[in-house]
Every structure is written in structure tokens, then in C-alpha cells.
VEXDREN-817427 format. One record per residue (C-alpha): residue in one letter; x, y, z; residue number from 0. Coordinates in steps of 0.2 Angstrom, whole numbers, always signed. Layout:
PT   residuo       u       v       w   num
PT         a       X       Y       Z   NUM
...
***
This chain:
PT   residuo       u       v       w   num
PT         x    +158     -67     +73     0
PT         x    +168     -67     +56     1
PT         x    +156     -85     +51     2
PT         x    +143     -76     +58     3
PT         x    +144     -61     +47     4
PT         x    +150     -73     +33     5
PT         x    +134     -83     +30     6
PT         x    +124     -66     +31     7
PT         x    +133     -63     +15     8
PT         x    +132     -77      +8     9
PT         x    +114     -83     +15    10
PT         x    +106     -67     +13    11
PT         x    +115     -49      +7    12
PT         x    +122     -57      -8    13
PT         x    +107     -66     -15    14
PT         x     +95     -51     -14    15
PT         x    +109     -40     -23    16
PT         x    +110     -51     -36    17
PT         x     +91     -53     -39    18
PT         x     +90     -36     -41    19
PT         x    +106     -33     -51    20
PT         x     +97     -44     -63    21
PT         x     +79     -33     -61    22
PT         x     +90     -19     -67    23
PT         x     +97     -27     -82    24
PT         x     +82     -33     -89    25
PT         x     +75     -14     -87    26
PT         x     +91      -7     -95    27
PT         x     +91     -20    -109    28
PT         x     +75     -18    -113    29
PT         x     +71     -37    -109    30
PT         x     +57     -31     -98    31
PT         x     +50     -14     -99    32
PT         x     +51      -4     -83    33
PT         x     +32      -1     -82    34
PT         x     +31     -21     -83    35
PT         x     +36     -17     -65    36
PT         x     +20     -12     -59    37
PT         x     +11     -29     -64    38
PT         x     +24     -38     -54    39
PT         x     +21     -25     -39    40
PT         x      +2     -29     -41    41
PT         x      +6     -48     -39    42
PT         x     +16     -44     -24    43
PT         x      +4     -32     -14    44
PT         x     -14     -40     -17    45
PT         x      -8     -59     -17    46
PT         x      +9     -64     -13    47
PT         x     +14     -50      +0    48
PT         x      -3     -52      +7    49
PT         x      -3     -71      +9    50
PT         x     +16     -73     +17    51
PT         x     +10     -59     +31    52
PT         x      -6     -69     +35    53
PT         x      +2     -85     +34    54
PT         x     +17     -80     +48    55
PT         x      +5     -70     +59    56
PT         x      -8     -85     +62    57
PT         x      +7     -96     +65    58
PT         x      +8     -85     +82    59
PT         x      -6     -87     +99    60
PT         x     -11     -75    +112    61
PT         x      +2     -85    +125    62
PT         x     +16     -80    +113    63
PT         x     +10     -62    +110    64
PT         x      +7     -62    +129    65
PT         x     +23     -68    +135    66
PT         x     +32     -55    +125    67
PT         x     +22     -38    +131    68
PT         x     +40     -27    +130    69
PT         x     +45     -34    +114    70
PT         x     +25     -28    +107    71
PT         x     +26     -12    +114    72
PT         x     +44      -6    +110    73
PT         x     +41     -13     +92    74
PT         x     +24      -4     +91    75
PT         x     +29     +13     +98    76
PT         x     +45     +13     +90    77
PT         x     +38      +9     +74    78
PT         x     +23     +20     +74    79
PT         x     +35     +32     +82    80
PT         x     +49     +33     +69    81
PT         x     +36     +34     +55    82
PT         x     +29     +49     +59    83
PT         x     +46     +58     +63    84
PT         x     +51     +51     +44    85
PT         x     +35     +60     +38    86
PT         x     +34     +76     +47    87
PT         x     +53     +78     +42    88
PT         x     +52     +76     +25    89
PT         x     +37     +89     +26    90
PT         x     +46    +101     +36    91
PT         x     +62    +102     +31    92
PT         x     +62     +94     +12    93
PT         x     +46    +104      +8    94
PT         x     +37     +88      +2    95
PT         x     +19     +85      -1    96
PT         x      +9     +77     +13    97
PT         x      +8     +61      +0    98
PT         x     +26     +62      -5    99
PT         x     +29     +61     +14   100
PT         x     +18     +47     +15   101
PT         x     +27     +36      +4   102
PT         x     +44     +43     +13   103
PT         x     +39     +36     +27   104
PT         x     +32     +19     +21   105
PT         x     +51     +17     +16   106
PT         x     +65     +26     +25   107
PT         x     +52     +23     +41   108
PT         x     +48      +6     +37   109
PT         x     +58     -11     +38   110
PT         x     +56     -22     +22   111
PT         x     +52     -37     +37   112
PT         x     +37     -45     +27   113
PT         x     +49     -45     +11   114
PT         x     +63     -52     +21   115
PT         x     +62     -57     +38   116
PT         x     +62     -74     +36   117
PT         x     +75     -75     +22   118
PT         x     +87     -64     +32   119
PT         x     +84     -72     +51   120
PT         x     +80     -88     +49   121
PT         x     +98     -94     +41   122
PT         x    +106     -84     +55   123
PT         x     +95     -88     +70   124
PT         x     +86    -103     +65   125
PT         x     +69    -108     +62   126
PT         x     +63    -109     +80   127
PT         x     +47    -100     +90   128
PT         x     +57     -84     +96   129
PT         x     +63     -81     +77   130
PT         x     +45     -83     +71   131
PT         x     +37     -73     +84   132
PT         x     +50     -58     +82   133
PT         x     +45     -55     +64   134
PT         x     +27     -57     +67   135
PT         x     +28     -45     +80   136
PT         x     +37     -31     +67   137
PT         x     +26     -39     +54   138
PT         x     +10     -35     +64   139
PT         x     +16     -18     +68   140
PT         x     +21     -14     +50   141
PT         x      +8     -21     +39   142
PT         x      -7     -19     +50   143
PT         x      -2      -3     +58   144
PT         x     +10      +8     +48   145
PT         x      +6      +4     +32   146
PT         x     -13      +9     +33   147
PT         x      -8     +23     +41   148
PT         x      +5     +27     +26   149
PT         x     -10     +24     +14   150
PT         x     -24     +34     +22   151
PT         x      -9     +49     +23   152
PT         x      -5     +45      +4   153
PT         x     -24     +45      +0   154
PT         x     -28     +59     +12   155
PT         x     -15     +69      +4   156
PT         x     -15     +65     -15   157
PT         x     -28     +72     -27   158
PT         x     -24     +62     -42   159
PT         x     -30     +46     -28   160
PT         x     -44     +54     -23   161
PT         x     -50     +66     -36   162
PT         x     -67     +72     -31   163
PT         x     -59     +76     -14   164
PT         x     -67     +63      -5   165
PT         x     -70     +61     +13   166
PT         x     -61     +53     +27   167
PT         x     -74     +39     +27   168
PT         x     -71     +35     +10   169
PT         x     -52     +38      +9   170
PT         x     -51     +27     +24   171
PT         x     -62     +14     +14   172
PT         x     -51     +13      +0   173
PT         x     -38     +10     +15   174
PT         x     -47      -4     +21   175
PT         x     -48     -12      +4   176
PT         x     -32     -16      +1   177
PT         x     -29     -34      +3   178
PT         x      -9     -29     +12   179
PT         x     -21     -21     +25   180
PT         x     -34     -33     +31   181
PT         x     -23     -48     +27   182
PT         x     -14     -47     +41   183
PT         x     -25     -37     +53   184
PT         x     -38     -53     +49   185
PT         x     -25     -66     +54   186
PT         x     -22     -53     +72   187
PT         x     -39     -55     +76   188
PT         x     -39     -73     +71   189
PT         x     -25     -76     +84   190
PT         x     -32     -64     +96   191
PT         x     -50     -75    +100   192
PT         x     -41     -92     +98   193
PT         x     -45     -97     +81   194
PT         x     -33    -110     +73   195
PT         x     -31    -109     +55   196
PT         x     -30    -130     +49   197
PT         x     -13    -135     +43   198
PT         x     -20    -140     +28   199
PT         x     -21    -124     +19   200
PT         x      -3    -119     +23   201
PT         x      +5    -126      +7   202
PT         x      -9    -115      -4   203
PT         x      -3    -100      +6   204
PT         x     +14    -106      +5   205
PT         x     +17    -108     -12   206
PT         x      +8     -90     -17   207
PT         x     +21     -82      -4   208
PT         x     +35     -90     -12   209
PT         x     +34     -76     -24   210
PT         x     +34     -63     -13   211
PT         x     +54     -60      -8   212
PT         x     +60     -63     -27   213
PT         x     +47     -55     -38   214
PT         x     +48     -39     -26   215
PT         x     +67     -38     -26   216
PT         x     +66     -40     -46   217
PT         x     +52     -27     -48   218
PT         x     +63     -15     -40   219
PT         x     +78     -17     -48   220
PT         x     +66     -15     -63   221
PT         x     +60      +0     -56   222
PT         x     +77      +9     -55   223
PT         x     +81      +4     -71   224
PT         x     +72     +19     -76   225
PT         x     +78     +32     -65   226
PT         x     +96     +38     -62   227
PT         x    +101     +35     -45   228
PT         x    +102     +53     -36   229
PT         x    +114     +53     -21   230
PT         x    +108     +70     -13   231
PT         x    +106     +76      +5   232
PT         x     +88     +67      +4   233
PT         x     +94     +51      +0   234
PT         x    +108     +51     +13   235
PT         x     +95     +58     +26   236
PT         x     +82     +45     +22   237
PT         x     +96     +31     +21   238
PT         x    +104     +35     +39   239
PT         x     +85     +36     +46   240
PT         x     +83     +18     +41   241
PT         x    +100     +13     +42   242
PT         x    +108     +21     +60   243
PT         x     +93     +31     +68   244
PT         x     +81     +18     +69   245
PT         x     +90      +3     +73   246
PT         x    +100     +15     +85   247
PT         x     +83     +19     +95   248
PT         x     +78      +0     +96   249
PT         x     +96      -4    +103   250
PT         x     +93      +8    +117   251
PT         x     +75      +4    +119   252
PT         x     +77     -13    +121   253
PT         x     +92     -13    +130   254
PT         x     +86      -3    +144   255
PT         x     +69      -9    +146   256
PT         x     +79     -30    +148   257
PT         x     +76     -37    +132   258
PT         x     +84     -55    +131   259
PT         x    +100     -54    +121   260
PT         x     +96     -67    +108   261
PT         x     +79     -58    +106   262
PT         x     +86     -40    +106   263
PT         x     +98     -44     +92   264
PT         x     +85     -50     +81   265
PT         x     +73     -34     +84   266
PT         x     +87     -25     +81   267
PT         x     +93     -32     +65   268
PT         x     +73     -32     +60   269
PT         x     +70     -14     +59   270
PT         x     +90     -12     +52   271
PT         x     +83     -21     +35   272
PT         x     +81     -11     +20   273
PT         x     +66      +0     +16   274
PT         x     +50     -10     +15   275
PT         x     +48     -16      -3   276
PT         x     +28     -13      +1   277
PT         x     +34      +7      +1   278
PT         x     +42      +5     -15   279
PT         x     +28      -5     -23   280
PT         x     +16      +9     -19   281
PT         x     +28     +20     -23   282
PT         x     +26     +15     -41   283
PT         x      +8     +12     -40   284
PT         x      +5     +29     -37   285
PT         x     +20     +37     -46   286
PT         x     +22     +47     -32   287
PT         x     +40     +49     -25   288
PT         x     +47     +37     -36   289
PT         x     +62     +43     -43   290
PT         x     +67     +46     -24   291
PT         x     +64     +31     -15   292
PT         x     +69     +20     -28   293
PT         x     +87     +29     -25   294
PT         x     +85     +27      -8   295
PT         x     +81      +9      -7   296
PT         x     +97      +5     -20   297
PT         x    +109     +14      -7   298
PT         x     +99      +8      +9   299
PT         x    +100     -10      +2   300
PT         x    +121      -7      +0   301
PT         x    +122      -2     +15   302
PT         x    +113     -13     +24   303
PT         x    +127     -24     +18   304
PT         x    +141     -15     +29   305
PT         x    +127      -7     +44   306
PT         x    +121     -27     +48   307
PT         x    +135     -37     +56   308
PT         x    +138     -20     +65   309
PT         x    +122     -19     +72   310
PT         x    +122     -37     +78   311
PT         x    +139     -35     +85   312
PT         x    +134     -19     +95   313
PT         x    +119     -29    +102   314
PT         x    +128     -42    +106   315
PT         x    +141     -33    +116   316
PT         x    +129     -20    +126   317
PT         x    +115     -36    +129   318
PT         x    +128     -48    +139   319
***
């Protein structure tokens, strides 16, 4: 366990804390400005977040997805779930806006698994089919589930996006747009009627997801270089949603419904990652709930640090 939790640190913690250390000192010294982090976000959401999802989805088939029927439905109804507990809470009891909750949810309520699935997972479980399948699973659920559902909620619920109040057809439009949307729910319905993507266009999409992990990380450090980091009772409330409630439910969830142990500590590690970066990109798209979820992301991420060998350990120990 203690080489285990070793190479998580030294594979996967310690590299993203570093990346974003440095976002953060570029911000502070002025060696990029902290708006700059918004063109970084734009790479990442329309191309490189886009093309790492569809890349890893079509990777799956329908035997894969079929064979692991629990492991669909406890990710897509605890996910689905969780996010709308994280966005009616923030509106009931924090007095948010419905868009302010929106962006809430796409973080606390959201694993950063297209961001960093593979980069955590891989060096710790290898490279094999049940790792991939795992993070396309959360990756399918997250991407083509939860986050049009947070967009259409932001959208639905922010003038300054929707000015001349537009309608559901349209707001949903907008939705549908967004290449982070139909990306990966393209590459679902690819997989779903049996349609294999050639090989030879892997290293295209590839090399444009290379950028994905890194350039998000560095955006937000960037991002927070311009706010102060708050440590209220929101941000510790958002921070134990993403960091002990929802990893906590999945444990449970997949422990009594049989999950295979190697799988279970994998799901569970999965949905224990830091907010979603995506939530943080939009976050700073729309100025809407920066100042917030920025904070909660930088503690979430420190967290994670000390919450991750823990939760592997507990899975471990309740699986066998």
C-alpha cells in the first residue's frame, strides 16, 4: 500500500500541483494575464477536451458496455444523482442563482475524469481494457449526460447567456452546439450501431488531446491567480460533496450491488478526482461563479491528495 500510494504521488498528485503552481505564478507575476486564461479554456473545451473524450469513448464496443450493465447504471444514476443534490443545495441553502448552481454542480458534482482519468488511472492500474472501459463509462456519463444538463440549467438560468429570454428550443440548441456536448455523445452513438473509427486517425486526435490535461491545469492556476482563495463554509461544503459524499455513495453502491474489486476501486477513485476542470472552464466563460469554484477546486485538488489512497484502501478492504 505504501508503493501504491507513493507512485500516486509521484505519477499523478504531484505533477498536476506543480503545473498549476506554475499557472498561478505566471498569473501573479504578470507573465500571463489572468484573462489569457479564457483563450486557454476555449482551446480546451471546443478542441482538445472534445477530441480526448471522443477519442477514448469510440475506443469502447457494445460487448464492453454490455458486459458491464451495473457499472453503467451506478455510474449514471449516481452521477446524475449527485448533480442535482449539488444543485438544488446550493439553491436552497446557499441562496444561489439557478446559474450559479448550475456551474456548482458541473464542479463539486462532477469528477474532472475527461481531464484526468487516464493520467491518474493508468500509472496505477495499467493500460488494459477494464481501466479504459471505467473511464469511458464516467466519461460518457459526465460529458454527454451531466454537462449538457449543467449547460441547459446555466443557459436556462442566466440572462446575460440568454438575453432576449430565449426559449427552451433554443437555449437547448445553444446546448447542443457545444463541441464538449456532441463530441462524445457522437462517439456513444458510434459505438452503439457498431461503427469502428479507422486507426488511422487516432494520432490526429491524439496529438490535439495531448493538450487537454496540461493546458487545463495551467488555465486554472491562471484563473486563481486572480482571486483570493476563500475558505468559507461553501467551499468546505462543496469540497466534502466532491471529496467524501460522493465517493462515499459509490463505495456503498458498488459494494452492495457486487462490483469486482479491481473494478470498484477504480470507479471509486474516478468520481474521488478533483472537480471537473470542464466546470471551471465554463465557470470562467461565463463569469458566473468564479471566484467560488476556483477556491473550491484549489482546496478540492489538495485534498485529493490525502482523500485518494484512502479511498482506494477502504475499497480495497470492504471489496475482498
Amino acid at each position: 500500500m505504501e508503493q501504491f500510494i507513493s507512485k500516486m504521488l509521484v505519477s499523478d498528485l504531484i505533477p498536476i500541483i506543480v503545473i498549476m503552481l506554475i499557472g498561478y505564478i505566471s498569473g501573479r507575476t504578470n507573465e500571463f494575464k489572468s484573462d489569457q486564461a479564457r483563450i486557454f479554456n476555449k482551446l480546451v473545451l471546443n478542441f482538445a477536451l472534445p477530441a480526448a473524450l471522443f477519442i477514448s469513448i469510440v475506443r469502447a464496443d457494445r460487448e464492453m458496455l454490455a458486459q458491464n450493465a451495473t457499472l453503467g447504471a451506478i455510474s449514471f444514476v449516481g452521477l446524475v444523482g449527485l448533480f442535482m443534490v449539488s444543485y438544488f443545495t446550493l439553491q436552497w441553502f446557499f441562496k444561489r442563482t439557478k446559474a450559479e448552481a448550475a456551474v456548482c454542480a458541473l464542479i463539486a458534482g462532477s469528477p474532472t475524469i475527461g481531464f484526468l482519468g487516464f493520467a491518474i488511472l493508468d500509472p496505477l492500474y495499467g493500460t488494459g481494457v477494464e481501466t479504459g472501459l471505467v473511464i469511458a463509462i464516467v466519461a460518457i456519463v459526465v460529458n454527454a449526460i451531466t454537462i449538457p444538463i449543467g449547460l441547459y440549467l446555466l443557459h436556462a438560468g442566466n440572462k446575460t447567456t440568454s438575453p432576449d429570454n430565449a426559449s427552451t428550443e433554443s437555449t437547448l440548441l445553444s446546448v447542443i452546439k457545444q463541441p464538449v456536448v456532441w463530441a462524445p455523445v457522437l462517439a456513444v452513438i458510434l459505438v452503439l450501431i457498431g461503427i469502428k473509427v479507422p486507426p488511422e486517425v487516432d494520432p490526429t486526435f491524439v496529438l490535439l488531446a495531448k493538450a487537454n490535461s496540461s493546458v487545463a491545469v495551467f488555465a486554472a492556476g491562471l484563473t486563481l491567480s486572480a482571486y483570493k482563495i476563500e475558505l468559507d463554509k461553501e467551499v468546505a461544503y462543496n469540497t466534502f460533496f466532491k471529496l467524501i459524499l460522493m465517493p462515499a455513495v459509490f463505495l456503498l453502491a458498488g459494494w452492495a450491488c457486487g462490483l469486482d474489486s479491481h473494478i470498484l476501486q477504480m470507479l471509486v477513485l474516478s468520481v474521488a478526482l478533483p472537480p471537473a476542470f470542464s466546470g471551471i472552464i465554463i465557470s470562467s466563460s461565463y463569469q458566473v461563479y468564479t471566484r467560488t469554484g476556483t477556491s473550491s477546486l484549489a482546496v478540492s485538488v489538495i485534498g485529493f491528495i490525502i482523500a485518494a489512497p484512502i479511498w482506494v484502501y477502504l475499497a480495497r478492504i470492504i471489496s475482498t
